[in-house]
N, C-alpha and C positions, 0 to 999 in steps of 0.2 A: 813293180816297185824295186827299187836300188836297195839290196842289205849288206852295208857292208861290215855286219858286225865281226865278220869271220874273218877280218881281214887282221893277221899276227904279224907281218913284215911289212915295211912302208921305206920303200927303198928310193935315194934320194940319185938322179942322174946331174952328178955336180958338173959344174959349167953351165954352157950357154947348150940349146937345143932349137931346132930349126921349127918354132910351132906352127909349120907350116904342114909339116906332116901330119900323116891319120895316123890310124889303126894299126897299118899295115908297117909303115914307116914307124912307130914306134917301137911295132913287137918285133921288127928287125933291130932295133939298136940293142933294146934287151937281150935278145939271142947272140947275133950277131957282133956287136960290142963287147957286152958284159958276160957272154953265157951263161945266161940264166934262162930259167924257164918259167914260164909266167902262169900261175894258178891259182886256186880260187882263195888260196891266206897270204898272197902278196898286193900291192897295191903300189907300183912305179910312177914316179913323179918326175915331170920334165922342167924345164923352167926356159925360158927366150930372154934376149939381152936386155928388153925396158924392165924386167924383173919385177912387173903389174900385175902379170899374167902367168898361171901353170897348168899345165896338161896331165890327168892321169890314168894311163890305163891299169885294167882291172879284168881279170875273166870269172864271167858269171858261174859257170859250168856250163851253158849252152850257150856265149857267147862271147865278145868281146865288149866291153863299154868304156868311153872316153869319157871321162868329166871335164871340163874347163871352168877354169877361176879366175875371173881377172878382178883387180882391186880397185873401186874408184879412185882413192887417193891411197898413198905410200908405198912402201915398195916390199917386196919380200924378199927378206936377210937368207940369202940363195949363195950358200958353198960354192966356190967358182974355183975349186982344186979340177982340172981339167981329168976329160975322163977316167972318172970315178964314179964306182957306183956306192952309194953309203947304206948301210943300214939304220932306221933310226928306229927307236924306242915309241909307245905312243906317246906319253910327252913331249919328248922332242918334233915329234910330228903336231902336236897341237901347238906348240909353242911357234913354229913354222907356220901354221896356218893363222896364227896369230898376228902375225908380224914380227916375231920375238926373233930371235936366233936361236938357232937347236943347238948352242952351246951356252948356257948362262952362267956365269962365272959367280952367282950368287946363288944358285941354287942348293936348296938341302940335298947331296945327293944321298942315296940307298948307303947304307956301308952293313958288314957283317955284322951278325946278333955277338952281343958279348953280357956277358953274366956281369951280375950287376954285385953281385956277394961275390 
């Protein structure tokens, strides 16, 4: 079974990505790209140019796992600032998986605690 409840980072590879590649080919763009190291509280997202479809790897601790998502209808609102690696929040991650865009310009955001007396 799949847990990725451990997963704290959800790191977004803006632009386009070749979903042609595996396993191998992606955890080379992570390292080799972005220098990064891929582990069991990250979770990297790929995205290809029809923007239907994303790829993402994940390491179990005993291995590597690929998920693929493709959308029957619309499209996914995919950051296309050319390589970049982004960090997202889990909201902005769900909002993404949504269809939304991981920037909503209406949303409540977080702001610091202020006394109220």
């Amino acid at each position: 079974m799949i847990n990725l409840s451990g997963v704290k980072n959800y790191y977004v590879a803006c632009g386009y990505t070749d979903l042609r590649r595996g396993i191998d080919g992606l955890a080379a763009i992570v390292m080799g790209q972005f220098g990064k190291s891929i582990d069991e509280e990250s979770l990297f997202l790929f995205c290809g140019r029809r923007t239907d479809r994303i790829k993402a790897l994940y390491f179990s601790g005993d291995g590597y796992i690929l998920l693929y998502k493709r959308l029957n209808n619309g499209r996914f609102q995919w950051p296309r600032t050319e390589a970049e690696l982004r960090l997202l929040d889990s909201q902005s991650f769900r909002w993404l998986m949504e269809g939304l865009s991981i920037e909503q310009s209406k949303a409540i955001r977080k702001c610091k605690y202020k006394d109220l007396i």
